[in-house]
N, C-alpha and C positions, 0 to 999 in steps of 0.2 A: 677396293680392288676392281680394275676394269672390268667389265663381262664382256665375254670371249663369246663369238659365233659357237665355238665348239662345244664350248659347256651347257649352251641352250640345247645344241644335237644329241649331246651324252644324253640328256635327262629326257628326251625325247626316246631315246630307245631304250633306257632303264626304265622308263614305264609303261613301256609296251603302247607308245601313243603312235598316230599315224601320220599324222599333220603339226606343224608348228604356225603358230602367226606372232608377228610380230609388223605393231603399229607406236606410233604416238599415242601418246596420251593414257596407256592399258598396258598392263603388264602382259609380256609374253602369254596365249595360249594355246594348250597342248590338246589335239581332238583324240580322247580315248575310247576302242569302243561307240568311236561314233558321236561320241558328247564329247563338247566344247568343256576345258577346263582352264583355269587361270590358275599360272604356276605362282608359287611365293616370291615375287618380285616386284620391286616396286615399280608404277608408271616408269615405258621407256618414255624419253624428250625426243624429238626430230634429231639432233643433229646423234645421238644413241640409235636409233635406226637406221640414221643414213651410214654409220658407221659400221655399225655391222655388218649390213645388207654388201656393203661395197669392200668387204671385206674377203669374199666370197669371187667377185668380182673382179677379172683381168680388165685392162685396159682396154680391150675391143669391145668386152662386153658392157664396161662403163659408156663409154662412149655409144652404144649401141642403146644404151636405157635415157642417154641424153638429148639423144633424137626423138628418140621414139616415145619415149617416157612409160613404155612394157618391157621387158624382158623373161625368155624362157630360159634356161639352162640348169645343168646341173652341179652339181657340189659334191663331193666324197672327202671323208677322212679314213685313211688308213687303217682298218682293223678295226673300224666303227660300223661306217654306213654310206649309204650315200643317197644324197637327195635330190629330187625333183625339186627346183628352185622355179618361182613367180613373182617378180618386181612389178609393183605400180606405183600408183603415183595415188594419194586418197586427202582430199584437201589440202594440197599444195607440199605435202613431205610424202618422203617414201615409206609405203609398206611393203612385205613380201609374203607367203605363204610356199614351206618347204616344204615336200611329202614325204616321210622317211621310203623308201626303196629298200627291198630283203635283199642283205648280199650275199646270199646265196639263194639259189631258184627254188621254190621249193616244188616237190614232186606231184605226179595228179593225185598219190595215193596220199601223201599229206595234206592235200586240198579236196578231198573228197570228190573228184570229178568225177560224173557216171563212167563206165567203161567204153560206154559211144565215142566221147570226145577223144580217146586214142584215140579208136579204128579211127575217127576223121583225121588226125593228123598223121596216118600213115597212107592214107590216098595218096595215087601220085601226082596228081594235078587236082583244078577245081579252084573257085574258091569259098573261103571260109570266112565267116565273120563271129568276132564277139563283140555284143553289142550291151549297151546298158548304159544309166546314167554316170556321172564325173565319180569316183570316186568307189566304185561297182567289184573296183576289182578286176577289171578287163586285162589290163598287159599284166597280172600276174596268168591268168589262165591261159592268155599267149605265152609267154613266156614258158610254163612247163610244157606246154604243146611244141614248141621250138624248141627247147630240150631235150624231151622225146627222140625229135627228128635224129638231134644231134647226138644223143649216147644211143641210137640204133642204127642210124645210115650213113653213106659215105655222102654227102651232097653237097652241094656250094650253098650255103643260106646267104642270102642279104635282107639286111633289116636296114626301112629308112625312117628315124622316129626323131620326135622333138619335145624333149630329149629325149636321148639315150637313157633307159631305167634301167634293166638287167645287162650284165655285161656281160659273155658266154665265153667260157673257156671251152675251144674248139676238142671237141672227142675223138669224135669217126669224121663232123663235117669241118667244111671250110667254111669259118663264118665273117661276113664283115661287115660293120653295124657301120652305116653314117647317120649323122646328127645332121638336122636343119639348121642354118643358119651359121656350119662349121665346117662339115664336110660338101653339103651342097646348097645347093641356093631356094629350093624349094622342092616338096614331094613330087612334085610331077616329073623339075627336072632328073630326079634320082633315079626315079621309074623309069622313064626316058631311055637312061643311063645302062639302067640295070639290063636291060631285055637285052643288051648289047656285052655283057660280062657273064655272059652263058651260068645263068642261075637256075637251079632247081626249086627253090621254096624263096618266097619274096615275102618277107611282114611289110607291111603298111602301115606305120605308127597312127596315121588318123586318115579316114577319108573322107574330107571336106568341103573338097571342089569338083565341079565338072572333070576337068584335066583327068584331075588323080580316080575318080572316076571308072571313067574309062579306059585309062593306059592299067588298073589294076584288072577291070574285067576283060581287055584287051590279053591281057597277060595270062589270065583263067584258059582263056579260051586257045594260046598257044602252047597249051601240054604243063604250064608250071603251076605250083600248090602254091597261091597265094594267100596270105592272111590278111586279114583289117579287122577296124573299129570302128565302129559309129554310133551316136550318140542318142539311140531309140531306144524306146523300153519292149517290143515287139518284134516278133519275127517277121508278121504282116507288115506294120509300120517300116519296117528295111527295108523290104523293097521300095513299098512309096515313095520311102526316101529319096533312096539312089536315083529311081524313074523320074522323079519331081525335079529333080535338079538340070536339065536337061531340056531342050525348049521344044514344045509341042509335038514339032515335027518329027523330032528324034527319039520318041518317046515308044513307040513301037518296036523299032529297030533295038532299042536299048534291053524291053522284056523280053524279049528274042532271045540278045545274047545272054542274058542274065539267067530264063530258063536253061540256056545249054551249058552255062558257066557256072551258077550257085549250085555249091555242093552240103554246106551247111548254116546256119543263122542258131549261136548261140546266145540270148539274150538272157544278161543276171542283174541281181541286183542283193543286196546286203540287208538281212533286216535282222532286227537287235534279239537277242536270245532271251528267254524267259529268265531263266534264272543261270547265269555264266559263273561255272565255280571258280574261285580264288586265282588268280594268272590266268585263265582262261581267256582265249578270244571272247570277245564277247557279242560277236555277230554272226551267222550263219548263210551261205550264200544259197539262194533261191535262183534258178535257170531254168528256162523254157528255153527246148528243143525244137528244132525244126528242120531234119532230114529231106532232102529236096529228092522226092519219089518222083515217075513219070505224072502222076498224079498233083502232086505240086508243080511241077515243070508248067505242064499245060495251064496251070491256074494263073502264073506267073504272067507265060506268054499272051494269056488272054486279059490281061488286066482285073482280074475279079478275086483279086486281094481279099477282099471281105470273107472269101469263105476258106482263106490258110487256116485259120483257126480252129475249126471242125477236122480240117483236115488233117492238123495234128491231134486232134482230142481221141480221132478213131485211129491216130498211128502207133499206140501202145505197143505194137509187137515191135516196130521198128527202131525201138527206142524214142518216140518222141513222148513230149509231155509238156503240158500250158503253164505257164506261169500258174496260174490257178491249183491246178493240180498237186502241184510241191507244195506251196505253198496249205492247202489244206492237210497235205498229209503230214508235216511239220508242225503244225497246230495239232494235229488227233494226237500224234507222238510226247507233246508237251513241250516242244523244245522253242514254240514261240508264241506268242500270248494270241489271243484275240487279236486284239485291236493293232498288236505290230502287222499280223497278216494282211487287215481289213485296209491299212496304212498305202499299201504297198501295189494293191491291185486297181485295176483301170473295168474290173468287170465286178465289182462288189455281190452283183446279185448269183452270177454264175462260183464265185468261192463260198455262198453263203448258200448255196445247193450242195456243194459239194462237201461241205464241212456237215448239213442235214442235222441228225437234231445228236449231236455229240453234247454228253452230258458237261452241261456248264453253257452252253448256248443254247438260249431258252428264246421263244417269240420276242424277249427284250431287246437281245443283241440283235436280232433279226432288225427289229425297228430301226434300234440305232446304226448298223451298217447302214442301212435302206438309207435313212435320211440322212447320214454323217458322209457320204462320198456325191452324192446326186447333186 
């Protein structure tokens, strides 16, 4: 019997896996819980891959992978799911990598998100960022945040993303999602686009370039709540970013507006649970907070990045708290091991104070952090 693209998806969401890959030469594998798995199928051949893959695939978008030899889009089956689709090219046949997508949002109270990240998505302008590596869980935490917006206020949302992952059945707002590469030609021009279709709340499916940049912080700065992503593990490190991209001259000008425009820098990241009971997720999301006080404002505009960090560690009242922070208190709770915390941090010595002499970390773990991240 042929295999069916679909049959690959089913068993992708009956195991509660996130990613599917499919190449040559390797049978199908399903990422659960963060681990790579090979489903019981025998090695696909090239022209089984290219089959599939193009199965998925309209003509624009064939032709589109035959240029280019990438392609983004995505793929839904009715009453199933729908996916985040990646075509390339991996020694001369085609591979792809699908993300399964929840079809339905799920809530902040189903995602555990602090109570902060409302209040910030009910500000009326500003903007907000969730930041963290590929794969962190970012456009879900937009996504309930935009939800939010949308079963409490009457607004216009525009989302410009590539692709489209959550699709919003409009409540109280009026919502209208363009795709890259479908509905418009690139995030800048949608931005562009958008400032001009009188919008309240703008998402930013990725912020990548100068352009998109600026026309989002341009947008902060004209009364609208704008959202984005980008691809830091730091609150600190975002701004660098955004300021870094940007040629010297305009580099001033830039923390200026960015002090009077950032209103938030949420930065997550995924680390695997100790011990995940049976159907359980089996990851827990770790998020450093970064509330932009008159006090961070100024640090912004002064370029002295180096010390946002302290300046969240002393912002406790205000809801903030360091990657570090969660992360040790997730470790004392028992709900992630040692070595997934030690994994995960860019300050080993500062979680490995913080964690202090918690029974089970003894001067050994000590050593072995010290020397295993340095």
């Amino acid at each position: 019997m042929e295999l069916m693209i679909e049959d690959l998806m089913e068993e992708v969401i009956n195991s509660g896996g996130s990613d599917l890959h499919i190449s040559a030469g390797l049978p199908p594998y399903i990422r659960i819980s963060g681990k790579l798995t090979p489903m019981e199928h025998e090695p696909l051949t090239a022209e089984q891959c290219q089959r599939l893959i193009f199965s998925m695939l309209n003509n624009t978008q064939r032709k589109t992978l035959e240029q280019n030899w990438e392609l983004d889009c995505s793929y839904g089956i009715k009453g199933l799911a729908r996916f985040r689709v990646n075509v390339y090219k991996d020694r001369g046949t085609y591979a792809t990598c699908l993300r399964a997508l929840a079809s339905k949002i799920p809530s902040m109270e189903t995602l555990n998100l602090p109570s902060i990240v409302r209040e910030i998505s009910e500000k009326p302008r500003g903007l907000v960022l969730v930041t963290g590596p590929t794969g962190s869980g970012k456009s879900t935490t937009l996504a309930s945040m935009i939800n939010n917006i949308n079963t409490t206020r009457a607004e216009h949302i525009i989302t410009v993303e590539d692709p489209i992952e959550f699709v919003y059945e409009p409540i109280k707002s009026v919502i209208h999602q363009r795709q890259v590469g479908e509905d418009t030609k690139s995030f800048a021009n949608a931005l562009r686009a958008a400032l001009r279709e009188d919008p309240d709340v703008i998402l930013v499916g990725e912020m990548r370039d100068l352009e998109t940049i600026q026309l989002a912080i341009s947008a902060a700065e004209t009364g609208h709540l704008v959202f984005g992503t980008l691809h830091t593990s730091s609150a600190a490190q975002t701004v660098d970013r955004m300021v870094d991209v940007f040629p010297p001259e305009q580099q001033q000008q830039i923390r200026v507006q960015l002090s009077n425009s950032l209103v938030a820098v949420f930065s997550q990241t995924l680390v695997s649970k100790k011990n995940p009971k049976p159907g359980e997720y089996g990851r827990v999301m770790a998020q450093e907070i970064m509330i932009v006080t008159p006090a961070i404002s100024n640090l912004i505009r002064e370029g002295k990045t180096a010390q946002i960090y302290s300046a969240i560690q002393t912002g406790g009242n205000l809801s903030m708290q360091t990657l570090e922070k969660v992360l040790a208190d997730q470790y004392k709770t028992g709900l992630i091991s040692f070595e997934a915390a030690m994994s995960k941090t860019s300050k080993p010595d500062e979680l490995q104070r913080l964690i202090g002499n918690t029974p089970g970390v003894g001067a050994k773990a000590g050593m072995r952090a010290g020397t295993s991240m340095h």
